[in-house]
N, C-alpha and C positions, 0 to 999 in steps of 0.2 A: 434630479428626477430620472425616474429610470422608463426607458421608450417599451411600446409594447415589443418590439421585437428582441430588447432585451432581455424580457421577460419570459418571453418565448423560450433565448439561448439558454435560461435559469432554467426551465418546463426540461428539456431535451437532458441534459447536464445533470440535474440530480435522478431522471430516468437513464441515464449511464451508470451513475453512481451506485445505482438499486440492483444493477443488473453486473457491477464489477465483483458488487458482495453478495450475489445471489451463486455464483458457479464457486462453491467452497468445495472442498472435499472433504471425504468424509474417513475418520481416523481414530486411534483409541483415543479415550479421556486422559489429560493429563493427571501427573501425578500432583501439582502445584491444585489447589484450590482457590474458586473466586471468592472475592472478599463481597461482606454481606452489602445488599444496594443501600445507596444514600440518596438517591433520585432515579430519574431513566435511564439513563446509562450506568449499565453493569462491564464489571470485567468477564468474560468467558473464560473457560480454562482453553489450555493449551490444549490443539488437537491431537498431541504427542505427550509422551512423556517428557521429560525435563533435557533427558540425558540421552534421548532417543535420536540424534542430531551431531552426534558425536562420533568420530575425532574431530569433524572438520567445525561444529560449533559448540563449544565446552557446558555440561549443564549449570553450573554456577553463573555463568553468563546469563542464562535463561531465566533461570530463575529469578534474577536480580533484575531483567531485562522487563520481564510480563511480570514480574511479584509486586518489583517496585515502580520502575518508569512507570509499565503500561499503565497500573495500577493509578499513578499520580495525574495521568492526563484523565481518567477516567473520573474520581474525584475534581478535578478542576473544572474540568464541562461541567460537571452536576451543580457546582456554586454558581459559574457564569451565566445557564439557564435560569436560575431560579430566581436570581436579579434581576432579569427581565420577563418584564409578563409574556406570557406565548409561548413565550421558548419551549418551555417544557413538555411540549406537545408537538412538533417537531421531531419528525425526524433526525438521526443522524445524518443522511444523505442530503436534507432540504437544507442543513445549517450549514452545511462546507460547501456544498454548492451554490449556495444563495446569500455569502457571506455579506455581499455590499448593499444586503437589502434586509439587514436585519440593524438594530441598534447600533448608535456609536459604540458607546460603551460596550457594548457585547462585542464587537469584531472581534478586536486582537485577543480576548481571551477565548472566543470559537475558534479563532485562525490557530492556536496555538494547540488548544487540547483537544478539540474537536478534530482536528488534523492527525493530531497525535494518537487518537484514541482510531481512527480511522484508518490510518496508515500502518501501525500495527497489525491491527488485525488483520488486515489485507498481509502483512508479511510473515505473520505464524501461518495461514493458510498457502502461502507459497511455496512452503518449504514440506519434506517429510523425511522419514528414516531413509539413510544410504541404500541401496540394495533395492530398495522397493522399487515394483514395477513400474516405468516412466520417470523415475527417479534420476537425476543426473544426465551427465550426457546430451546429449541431444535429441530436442522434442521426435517423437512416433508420427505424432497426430501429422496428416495430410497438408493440410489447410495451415496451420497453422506454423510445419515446413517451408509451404510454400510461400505464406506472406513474409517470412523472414529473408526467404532467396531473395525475392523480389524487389525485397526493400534494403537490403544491404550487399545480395551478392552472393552469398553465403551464409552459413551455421557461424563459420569461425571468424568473418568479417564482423559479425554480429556482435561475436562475444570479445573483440575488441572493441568494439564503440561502446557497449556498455560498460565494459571494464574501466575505460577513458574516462567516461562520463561520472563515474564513480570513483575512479581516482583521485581526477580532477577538481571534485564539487568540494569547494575552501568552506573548511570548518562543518559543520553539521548538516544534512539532508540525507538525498535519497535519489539514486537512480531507478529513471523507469521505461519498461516497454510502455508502446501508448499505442492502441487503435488509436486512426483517426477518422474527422466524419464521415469520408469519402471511405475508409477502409483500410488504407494503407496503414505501416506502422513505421512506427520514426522510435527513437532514443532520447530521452531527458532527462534534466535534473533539476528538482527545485532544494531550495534552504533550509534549513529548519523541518518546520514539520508540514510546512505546504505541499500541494500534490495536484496532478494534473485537473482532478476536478472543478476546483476552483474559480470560476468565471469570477473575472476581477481580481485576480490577484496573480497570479501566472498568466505570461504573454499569451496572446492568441495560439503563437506558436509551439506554443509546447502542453496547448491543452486537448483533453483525449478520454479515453476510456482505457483506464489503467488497466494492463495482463502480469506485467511482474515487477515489481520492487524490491528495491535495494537500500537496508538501512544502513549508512556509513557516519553515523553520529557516534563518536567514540565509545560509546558505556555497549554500545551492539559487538564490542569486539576487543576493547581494552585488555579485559583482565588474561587473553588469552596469545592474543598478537601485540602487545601492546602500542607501539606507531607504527605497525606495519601493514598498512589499509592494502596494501596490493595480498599479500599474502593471505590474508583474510577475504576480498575477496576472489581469488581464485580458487578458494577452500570451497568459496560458498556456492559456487558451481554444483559442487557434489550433492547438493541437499535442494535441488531445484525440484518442486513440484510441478513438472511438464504436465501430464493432466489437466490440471488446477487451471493456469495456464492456456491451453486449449480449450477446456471451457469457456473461460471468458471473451476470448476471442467468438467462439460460438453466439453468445450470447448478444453479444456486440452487434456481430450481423445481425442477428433479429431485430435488434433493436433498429438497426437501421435500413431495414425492408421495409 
């Protein structure tokens, strides 16, 4: 049974999750097209072109990556909803936030696609064209400088622990920046296609309001690095949507004024 104040932590948590995918940026259409809806969740096109991401991430990759994965989680949420009454009226943000308080049967197939289908899209919008302003490098934005110094020390302290974090994470997942409630930001890494949002399934300590993510599931990187996950991601630095990024940290704090 679940206590009202966990109920509460579900309230807070999927208004994180509304506000991680609210500060998107804004960029040309891709050149990939969504496949037509078979329930509520749809695939979006890619904010970029295909090949717009390149050298440092190959367009074949891409395509293969949002045509087919993203495409198949997206499809699979739409089955696992429709087998259970409710669902389908739900949010994306209220089913991955509020995983342990939806049907048995529904978990592991929301944990899995719904994760999938969420976490994506959060990582086409963190990336953009090389060159582009705030693009690479290291973040502009103020604040969003400063909470990195604070919390690690440095820019470049930073992009070793995530790196770490990302090198590290055995078999399929995801590194991530993470506000936390209080403000600060830490480094994590969840499995699969789990993510900080999560309540109930990621430790307390590693749950947050997600700013940038890191997919390190082979099919993000294979055809082009092939087991060379450091190489990849230190490519993927260059295609950092710092903006993007900085919004959501923005957003964050309001949220928690």
């Amino acid at each position: 049974m679940h206590t009202p104040s966990s109920r509460r932590e579900f309230i807070a948590l999927t208004a994180a999750a509304a506000l991680a995918g609210s500060a998107r940026a804004q960029s040309k259409p891709a050149a990939t097209a969504a496949a037509a809806p078979t329930g509520p969740f749809t695939l979006d096109p890619l904010p970029y072109a295909a090949n717009a991401l390149e050298p440092h991430i190959d367009a074949k990759t891409m395509e293969i990556h949002h045509g087919k994965h993203h495409q198949a989680y997206v499809n699979n949420l739409n089955t696992a909803v429709k087998a259970s009454a409710g669902l389908e009226k739900k949010s994306l943000e209220e089913l991955i936030g509020g995983i342990s308080f939806l049907p048995e049967s529904a978990q592991t197939p929301v944990r899995n696609n719904g994760g999938g289908h969420w976490n994506h899209t959060f990582f086409w919008e963190s990336m953009a064209a090389p060159g582009g302003a705030g693009v690479g490098g290291a973040p502009e934005d103020t604040a969003l400088s400063a909470g990195i110094t604070k919390a690690f020390g440095d820019f470049d302290k930073f992009k070793a622990k995530f790196g770490e974090a990302a090198t590290k994470r055995f078999g399929s997942g995801w590194a991530w920046l993470i506000a936390k409630e209080d403000g600060s930001l830490a480094v994590v890494s969840t499995p699969n296609q789990d993510n900080p949002l999560m309540q109930g399934i990621v430790p307390n300590t590693d749950r947050g309001t997600p700013l940038l993510g890191l997919d390190v599931w082979e099919h993000a990187y294979y055809l082009n690095y092939q087991n060379r996950r450091p190489e990849y991601i230190a490519a993927w630095w260059n295609v950092v949507n710092w903006p993007a990024v900085a919004a959501r940290l923005k957003a964050a704090g309001k949220k928690g004024k």
